[in-house]
C-alpha positions as a printed NumPy array, in Angstrom:
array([[ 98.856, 144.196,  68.197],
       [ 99.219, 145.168,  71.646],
       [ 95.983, 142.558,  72.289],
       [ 97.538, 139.743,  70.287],
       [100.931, 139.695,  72.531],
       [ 98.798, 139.864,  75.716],
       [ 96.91 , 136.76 ,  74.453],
       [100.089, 135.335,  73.764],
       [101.427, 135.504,  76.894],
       [ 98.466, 134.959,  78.869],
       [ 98.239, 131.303,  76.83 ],
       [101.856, 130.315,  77.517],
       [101.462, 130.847,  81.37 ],
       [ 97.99 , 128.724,  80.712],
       [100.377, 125.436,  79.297],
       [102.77 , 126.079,  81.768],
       [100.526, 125.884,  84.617],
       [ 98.369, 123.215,  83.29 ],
       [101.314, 120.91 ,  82.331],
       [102.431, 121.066,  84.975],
       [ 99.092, 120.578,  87.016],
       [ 97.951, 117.206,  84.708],
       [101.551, 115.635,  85.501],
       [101.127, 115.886,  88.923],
       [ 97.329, 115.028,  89.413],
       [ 98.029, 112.183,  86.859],
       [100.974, 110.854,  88.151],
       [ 98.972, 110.34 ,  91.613],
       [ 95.531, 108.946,  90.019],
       [ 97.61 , 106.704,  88.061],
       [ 99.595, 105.792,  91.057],
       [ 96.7  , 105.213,  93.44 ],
       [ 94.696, 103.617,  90.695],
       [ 97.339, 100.755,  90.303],
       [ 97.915,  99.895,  93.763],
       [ 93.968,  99.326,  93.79 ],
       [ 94.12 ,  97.167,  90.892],
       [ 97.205,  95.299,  91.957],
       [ 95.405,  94.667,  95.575],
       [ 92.767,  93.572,  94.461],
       [ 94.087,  91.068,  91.186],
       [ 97.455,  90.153,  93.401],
       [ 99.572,  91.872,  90.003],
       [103.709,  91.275,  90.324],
       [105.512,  94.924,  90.533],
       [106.406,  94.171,  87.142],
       [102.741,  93.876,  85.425],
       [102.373,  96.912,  87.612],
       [105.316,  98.98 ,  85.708],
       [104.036,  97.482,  82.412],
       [100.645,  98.472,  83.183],
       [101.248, 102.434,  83.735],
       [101.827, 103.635,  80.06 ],
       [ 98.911, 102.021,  79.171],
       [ 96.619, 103.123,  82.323],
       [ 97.652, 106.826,  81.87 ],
       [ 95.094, 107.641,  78.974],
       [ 92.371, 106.068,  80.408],
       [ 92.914, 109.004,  83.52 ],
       [ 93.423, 111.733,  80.905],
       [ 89.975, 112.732,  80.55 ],
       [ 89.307, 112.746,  84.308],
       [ 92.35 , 114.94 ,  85.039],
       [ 92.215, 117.239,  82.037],
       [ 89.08 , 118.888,  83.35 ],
       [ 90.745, 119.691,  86.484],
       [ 93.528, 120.968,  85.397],
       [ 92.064, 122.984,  83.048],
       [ 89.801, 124.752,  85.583],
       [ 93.099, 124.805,  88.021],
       [ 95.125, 126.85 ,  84.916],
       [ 92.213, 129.357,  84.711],
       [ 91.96 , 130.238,  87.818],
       [ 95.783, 130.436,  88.591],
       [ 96.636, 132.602,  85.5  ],
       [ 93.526, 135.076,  85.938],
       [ 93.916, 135.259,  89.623],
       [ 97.521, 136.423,  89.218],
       [ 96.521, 138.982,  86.94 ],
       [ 94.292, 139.92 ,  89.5  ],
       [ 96.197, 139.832,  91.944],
       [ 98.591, 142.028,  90.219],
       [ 96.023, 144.365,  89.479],
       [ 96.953, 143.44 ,  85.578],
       [ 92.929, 143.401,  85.038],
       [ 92.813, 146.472,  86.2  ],
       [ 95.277, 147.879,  83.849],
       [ 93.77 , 146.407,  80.936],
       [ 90.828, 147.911,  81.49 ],
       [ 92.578, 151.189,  81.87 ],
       [ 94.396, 151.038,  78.681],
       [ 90.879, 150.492,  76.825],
       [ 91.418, 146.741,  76.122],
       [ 88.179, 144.717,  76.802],
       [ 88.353, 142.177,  79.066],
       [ 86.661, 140.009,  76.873],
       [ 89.964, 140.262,  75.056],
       [ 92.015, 138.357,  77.511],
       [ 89.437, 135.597,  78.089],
       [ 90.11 , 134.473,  74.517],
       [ 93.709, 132.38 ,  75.913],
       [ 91.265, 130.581,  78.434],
       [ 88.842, 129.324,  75.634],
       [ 91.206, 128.443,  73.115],
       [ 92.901, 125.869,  75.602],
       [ 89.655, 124.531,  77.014],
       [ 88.892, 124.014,  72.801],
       [ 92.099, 122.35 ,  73.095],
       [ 91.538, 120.197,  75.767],
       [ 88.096, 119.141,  75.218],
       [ 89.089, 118.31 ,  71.349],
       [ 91.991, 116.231,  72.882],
       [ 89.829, 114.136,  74.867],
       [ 87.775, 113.834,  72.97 ],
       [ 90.517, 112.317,  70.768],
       [ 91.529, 110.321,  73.276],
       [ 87.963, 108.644,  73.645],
       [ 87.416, 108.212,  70.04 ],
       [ 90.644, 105.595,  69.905],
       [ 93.909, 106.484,  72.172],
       [ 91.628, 104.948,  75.167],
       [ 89.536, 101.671,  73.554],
       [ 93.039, 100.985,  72.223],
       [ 95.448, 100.956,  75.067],
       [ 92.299,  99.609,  77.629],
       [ 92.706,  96.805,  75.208],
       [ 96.086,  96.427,  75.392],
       [ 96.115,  96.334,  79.004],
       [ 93.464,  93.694,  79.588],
       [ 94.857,  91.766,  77.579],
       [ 98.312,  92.281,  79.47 ],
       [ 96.849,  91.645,  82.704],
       [ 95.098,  88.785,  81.798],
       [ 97.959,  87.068,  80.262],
       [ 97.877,  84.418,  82.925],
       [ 94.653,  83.309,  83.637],
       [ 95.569,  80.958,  86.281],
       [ 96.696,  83.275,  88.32 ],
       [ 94.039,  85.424,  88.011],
       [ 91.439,  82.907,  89.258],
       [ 93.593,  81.59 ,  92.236],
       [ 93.528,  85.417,  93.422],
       [ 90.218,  85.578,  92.76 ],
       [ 89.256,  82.574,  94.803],
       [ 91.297,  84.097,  97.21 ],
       [ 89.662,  87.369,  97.512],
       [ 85.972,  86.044,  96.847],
       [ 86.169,  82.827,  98.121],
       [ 84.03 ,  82.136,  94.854],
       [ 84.362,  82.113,  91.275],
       [ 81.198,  82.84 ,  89.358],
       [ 80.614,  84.239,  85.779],
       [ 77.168,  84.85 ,  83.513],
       [ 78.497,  83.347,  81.176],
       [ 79.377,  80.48 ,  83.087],
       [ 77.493,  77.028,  83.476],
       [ 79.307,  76.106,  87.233],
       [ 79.621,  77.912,  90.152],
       [ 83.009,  77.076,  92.399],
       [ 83.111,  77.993,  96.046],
       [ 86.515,  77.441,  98.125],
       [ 86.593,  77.498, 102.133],
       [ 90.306,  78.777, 101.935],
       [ 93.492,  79.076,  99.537],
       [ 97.   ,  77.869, 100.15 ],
       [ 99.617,  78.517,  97.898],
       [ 98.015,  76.44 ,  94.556],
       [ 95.56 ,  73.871,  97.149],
       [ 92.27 ,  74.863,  97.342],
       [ 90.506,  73.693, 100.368],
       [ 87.593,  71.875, 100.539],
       [ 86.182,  73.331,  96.842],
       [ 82.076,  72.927,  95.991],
       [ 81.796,  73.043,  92.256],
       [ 77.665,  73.674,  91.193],
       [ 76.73 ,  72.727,  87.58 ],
       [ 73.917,  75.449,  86.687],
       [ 70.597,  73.134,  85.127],
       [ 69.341,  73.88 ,  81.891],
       [ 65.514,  74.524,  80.865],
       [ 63.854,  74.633,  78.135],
       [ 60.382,  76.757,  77.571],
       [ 57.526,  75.734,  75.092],
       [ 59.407,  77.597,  72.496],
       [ 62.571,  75.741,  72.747],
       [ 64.728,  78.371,  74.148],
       [ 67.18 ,  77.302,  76.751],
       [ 67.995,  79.137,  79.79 ],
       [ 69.718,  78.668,  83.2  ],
       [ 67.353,  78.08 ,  86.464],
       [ 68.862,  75.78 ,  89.667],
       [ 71.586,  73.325,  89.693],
       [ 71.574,  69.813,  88.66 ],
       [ 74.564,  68.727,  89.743],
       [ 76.754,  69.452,  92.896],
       [ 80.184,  68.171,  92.97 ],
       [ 82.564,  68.405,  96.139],
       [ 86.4  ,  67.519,  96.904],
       [ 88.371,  68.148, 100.272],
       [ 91.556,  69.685,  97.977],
       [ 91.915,  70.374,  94.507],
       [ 94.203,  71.971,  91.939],
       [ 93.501,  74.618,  89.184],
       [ 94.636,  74.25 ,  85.784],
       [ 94.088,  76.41 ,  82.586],
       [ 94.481,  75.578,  78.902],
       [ 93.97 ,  79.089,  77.391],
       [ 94.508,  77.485,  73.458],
       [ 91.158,  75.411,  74.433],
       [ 89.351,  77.489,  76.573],
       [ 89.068,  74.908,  78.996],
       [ 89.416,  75.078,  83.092],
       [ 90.758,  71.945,  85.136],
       [ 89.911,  71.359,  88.254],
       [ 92.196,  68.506,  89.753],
       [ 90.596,  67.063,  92.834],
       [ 91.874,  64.562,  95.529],
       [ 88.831,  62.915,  95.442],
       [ 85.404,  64.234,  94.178],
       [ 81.874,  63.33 ,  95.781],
       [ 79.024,  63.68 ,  93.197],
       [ 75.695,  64.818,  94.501],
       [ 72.684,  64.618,  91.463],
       [ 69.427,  64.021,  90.65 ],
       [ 70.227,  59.808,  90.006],
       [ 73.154,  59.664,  92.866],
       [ 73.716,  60.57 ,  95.944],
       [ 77.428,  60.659,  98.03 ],
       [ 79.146,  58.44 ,  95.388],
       [ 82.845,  58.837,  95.328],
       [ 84.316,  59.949,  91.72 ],
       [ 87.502,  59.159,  90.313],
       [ 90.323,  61.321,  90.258],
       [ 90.023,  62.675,  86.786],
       [ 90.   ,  66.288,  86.272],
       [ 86.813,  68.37 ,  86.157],
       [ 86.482,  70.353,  82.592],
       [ 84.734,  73.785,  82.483],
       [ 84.605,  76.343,  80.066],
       [ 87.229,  79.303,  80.926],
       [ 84.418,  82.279,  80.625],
       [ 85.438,  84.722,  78.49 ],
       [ 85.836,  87.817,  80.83 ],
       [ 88.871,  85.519,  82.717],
       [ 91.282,  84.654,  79.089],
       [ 91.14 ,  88.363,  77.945],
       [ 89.185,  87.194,  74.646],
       [ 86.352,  89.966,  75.386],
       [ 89.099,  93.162,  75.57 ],
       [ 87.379,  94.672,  72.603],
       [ 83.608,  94.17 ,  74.425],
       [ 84.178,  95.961,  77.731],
       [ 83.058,  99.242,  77.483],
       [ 86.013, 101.339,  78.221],
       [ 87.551,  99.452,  75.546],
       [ 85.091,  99.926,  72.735],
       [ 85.732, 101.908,  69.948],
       [ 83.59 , 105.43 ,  69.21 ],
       [ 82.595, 103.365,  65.786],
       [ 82.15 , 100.366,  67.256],
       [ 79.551, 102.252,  70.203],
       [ 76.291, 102.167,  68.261],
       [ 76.636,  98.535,  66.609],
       [ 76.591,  97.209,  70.326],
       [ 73.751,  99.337,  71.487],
       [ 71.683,  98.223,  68.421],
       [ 72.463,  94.922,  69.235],
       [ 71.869,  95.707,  73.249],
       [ 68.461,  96.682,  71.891],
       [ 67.916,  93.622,  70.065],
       [ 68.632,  91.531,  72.611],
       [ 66.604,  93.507,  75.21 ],
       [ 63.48 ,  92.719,  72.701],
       [ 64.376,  89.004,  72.711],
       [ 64.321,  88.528,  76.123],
       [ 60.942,  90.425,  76.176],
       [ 59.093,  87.927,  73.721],
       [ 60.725,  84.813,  75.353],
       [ 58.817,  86.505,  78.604],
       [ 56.   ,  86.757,  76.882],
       [ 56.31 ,  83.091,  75.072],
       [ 56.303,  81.834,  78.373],
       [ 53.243,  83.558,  79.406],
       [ 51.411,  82.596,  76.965],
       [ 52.621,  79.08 ,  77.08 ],
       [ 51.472,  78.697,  80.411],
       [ 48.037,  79.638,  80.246],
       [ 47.552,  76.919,  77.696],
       [ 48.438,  73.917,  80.129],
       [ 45.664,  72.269,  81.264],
       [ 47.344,  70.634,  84.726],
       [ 47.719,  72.825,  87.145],
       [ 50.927,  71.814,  88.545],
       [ 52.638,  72.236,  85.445],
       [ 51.257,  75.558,  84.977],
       [ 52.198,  76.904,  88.296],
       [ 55.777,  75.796,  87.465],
       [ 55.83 ,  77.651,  83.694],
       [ 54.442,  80.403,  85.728],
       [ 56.979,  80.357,  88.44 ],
       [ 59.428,  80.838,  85.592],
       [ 58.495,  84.137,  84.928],
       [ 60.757,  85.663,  87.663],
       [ 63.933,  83.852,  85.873],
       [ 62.816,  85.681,  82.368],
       [ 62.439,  88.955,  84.343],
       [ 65.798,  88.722,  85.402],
       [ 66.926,  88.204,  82.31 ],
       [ 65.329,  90.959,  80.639],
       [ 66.31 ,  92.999,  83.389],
       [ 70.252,  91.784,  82.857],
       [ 70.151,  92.798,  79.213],
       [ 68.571,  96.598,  79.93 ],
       [ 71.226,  97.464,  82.012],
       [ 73.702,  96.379,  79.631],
       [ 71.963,  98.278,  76.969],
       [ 71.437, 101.456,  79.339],
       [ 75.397, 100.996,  80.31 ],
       [ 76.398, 101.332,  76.622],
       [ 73.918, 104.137,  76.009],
       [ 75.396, 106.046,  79.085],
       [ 78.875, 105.873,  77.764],
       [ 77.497, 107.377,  74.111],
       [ 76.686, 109.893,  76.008],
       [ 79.186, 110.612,  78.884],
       [ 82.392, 110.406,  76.438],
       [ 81.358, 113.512,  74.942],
       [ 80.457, 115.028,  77.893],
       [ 83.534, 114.647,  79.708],
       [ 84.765, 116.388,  76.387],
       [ 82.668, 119.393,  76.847],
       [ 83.34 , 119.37 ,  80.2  ],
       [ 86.394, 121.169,  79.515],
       [ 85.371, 124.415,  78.039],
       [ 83.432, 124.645,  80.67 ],
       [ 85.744, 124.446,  83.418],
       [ 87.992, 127.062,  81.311],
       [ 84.981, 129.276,  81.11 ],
       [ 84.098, 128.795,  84.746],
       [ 87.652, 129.388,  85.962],
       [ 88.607, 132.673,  84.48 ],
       [ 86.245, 134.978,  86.499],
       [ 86.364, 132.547,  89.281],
       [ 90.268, 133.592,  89.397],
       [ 89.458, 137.199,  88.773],
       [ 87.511, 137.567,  91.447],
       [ 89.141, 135.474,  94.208],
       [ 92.271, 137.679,  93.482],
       [ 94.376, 135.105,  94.414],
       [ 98.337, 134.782,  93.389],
       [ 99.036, 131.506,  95.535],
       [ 98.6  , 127.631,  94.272],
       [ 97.104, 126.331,  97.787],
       [ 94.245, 128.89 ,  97.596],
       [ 93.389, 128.879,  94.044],
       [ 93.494, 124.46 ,  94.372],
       [ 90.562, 124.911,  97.285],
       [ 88.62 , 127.828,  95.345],
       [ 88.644, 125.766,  92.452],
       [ 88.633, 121.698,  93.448],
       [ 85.646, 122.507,  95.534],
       [ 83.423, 123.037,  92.636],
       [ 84.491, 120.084,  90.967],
       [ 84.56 , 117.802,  93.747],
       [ 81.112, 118.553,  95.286],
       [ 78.917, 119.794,  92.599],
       [ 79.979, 118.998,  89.13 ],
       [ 81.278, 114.996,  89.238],
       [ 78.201, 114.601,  92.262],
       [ 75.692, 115.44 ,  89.415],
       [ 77.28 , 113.639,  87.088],
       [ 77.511, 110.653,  88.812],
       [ 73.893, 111.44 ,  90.332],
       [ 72.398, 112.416,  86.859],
       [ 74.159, 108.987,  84.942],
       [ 72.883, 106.849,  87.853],
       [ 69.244, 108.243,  87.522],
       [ 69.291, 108.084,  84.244],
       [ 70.406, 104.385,  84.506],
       [ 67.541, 103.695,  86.507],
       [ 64.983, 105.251,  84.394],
       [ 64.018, 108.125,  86.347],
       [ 64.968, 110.666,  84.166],
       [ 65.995, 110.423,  80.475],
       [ 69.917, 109.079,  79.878],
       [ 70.989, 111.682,  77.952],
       [ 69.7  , 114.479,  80.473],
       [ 71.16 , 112.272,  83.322],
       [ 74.826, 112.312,  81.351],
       [ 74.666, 115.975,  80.413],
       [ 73.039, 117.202,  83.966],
       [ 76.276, 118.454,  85.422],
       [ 77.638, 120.091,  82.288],
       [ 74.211, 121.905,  81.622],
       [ 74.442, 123.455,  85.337],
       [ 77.87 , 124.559,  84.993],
       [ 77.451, 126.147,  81.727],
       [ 74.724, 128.091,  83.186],
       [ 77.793, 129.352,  86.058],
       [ 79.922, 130.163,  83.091],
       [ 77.545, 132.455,  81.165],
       [ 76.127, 134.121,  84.211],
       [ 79.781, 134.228,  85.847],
       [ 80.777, 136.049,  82.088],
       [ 77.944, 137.97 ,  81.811],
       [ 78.71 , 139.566,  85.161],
       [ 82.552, 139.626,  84.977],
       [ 81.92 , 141.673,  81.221],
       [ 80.013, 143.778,  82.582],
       [ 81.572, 145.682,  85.241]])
């Protein structure tokens, strides 16, 4: 009885502190985190407001982590402070009794982000890509305005402005990317055929068609046939890529469903193999021409095909990395619970400033370090993905057993 009101108590001062802890470290991520975005997309204040109840869950699992280690070592470190361990012990209660509260609310917290990455997240990151891509338009006039460029995979032109005022851009190069075709068939992108060039022109965007107008004063049409010819005035069609009218919400990673995770790394894989036997097509191909100049030239497109196989591993390893980080991050909590309680015990601490440095220090220079360290290895191939993604939680729960095993035993 007496242990069941103890854990009681000890678990309400955990919420309290770590409400209050995730309101304030979320309200200042999310706060800092919009003002980037806005910067660097040119958002109104009012997309802005809009934007925050949808950017706060995407922050959750970042923060709850945190805050979860924060609680620990706040609660315990009072009772340590207070010499309320000490008691415990004296009364014949085992202090494995009052580490119970700490690892029922980092259960809680790594089930609820987990939650959260299974659907609350995909769900509102689509919503708000969506929202801020509502107007196009605008979104490519800041872009020009930040990059100087607009330029997209998916994309057969390249633009390039020298400067942006108001809606004129000024003095605007517009590249039409060449198609080729290998032996097989199979079309690809390599060089421009066409380069197009106007001293001002206008943007326009017809989201219903997909289509992006660029209005010119006057284009000059350099090609393979013509050279410094003056155009008319009509308006120069492109297709609006996909990333820029907010019809690929649901394909962005952050925004893909838990489901939804290992259809797109199937189809990652297949693509990966496609772009391996085009590479090989090619190959092959060339060592059956007989004139040498052509061959040289099949053979000089073996660097394009590399590329391209290289492009579709990294989106496969990107997708395979998230499988594995989400639940992670998840995990991540227990740990941080586990790793807090003796932490708190033993730095005896009763004050908020102290217990923040004992316990952000951790976090900020050894456990997201290796994560990000680990995931970017792992990227690369260096190590396996999955080890890469579960490095930092691996390390740490070796700290919490060891850290236990110690605090248990004394």
């Amino acid at each position: 009885m007496t242990g069941t009101l103890l854990n009681r108590l000890i678990f309400l001062e955990l919420l309290k502190v770590f409400g209050l802890a995730l309101s304030v470290l979320t309200g200042l991520l999310v706060t800092a985190l919009l003002v980037q975005q806005g910067m660097q997309m040119g958002l109104s204040l009012g997309q802005v407001i809009r934007a925050i109840p949808l950017f706060i869950p995407n922050t959750l699992p970042y923060t709850i982590p945190a805050t979860t280690l924060f609680a620990s070592c706040v609660v315990y470190g009072r009772l340590s402070h207070d010499n309320e361990v000490v008691a415990i012990k004296a009364a014949g209660v085992h202090l494995f009794t009052i580490l119970k509260p700490a690892m029922l609310l980092g259960v809680i917290a790594a089930v609820s982000t987990a939650g959260l990455y299974h659907t609350a997240i995909p769900l509102s990151q689509q919503m708000l890509y969506r929202q801020l891509l509502d107007n196009p338009e605008e979104l490519l006039y800041n872009m020009l305005r930040r990059d100087r460029c607009v330029r997209h995979a998916g994309m057969a032109y390249v633009m390039y402005v020298r400067d942006v005022q108001g809606k004129r851009l000024i003095d605007v190069i517009i590249k039409k990317r060449a198609k080729v075709k290998n032996s097989k068939g199979v079309e690809s992108y390599f060089g421009y055929d066409v380069v197009a060039r106007a001293r001002e022109a206008r943007l326009r965007v017809d989201p219903a068609d997909g289509k992006l107008y660029v209005d010119p004063d006057r284009f000059v049409i350099y090609d393979k046939n013509t050279a410094g010819t003056a155009a008319s005035n009509g308006p120069f069609p492109m297709d609006l890529p996909e990333g820029l009218n907010g019809k690929d919400s649901k394909t962005r990673i952050s925004a893909v469903l838990w489901e939804d995770l290992p259809v797109l790394i199937q189809a990652a894989r297949d693509d990966v193999a496609a772009a391996e036997q085009r590479r090989i097509d090619n190959r092959e191909s060339a060592m059956n021409i007989s004139n040498l100049e052509l061959r040289q030239l099949a053979v000089n497109q073996d660097k394009h095909y590399k590329m391209q196989v290289d492009y579709f591993r990294r989106a496969l390893r990107n997708l395979e990395a998230e499988y594995y980080l989400r639940p992670a991050l998840a995990c991540g909590c227990l740990l941080f619970a586990l790793v807090g309680c003796p932490v708190g015990i033993w730095a005896n601490r009763a004050d908020y400033l102290s217990t923040f440095v004992i316990c952000f220090l951790p976090v900020m220079f050894v456990y997201y370090p290796v994560l990000l360290a680990g995931t970017g290895m792992g990227k690369d191939g260096k190590i396996p993905l999955v080890l890469g993604c579960w490095m930092a939680n691996i390390i740490f729960a070796i700290i919490a057993v060891v850290l236990n095993y110690r605090l248990l035993r004394r």
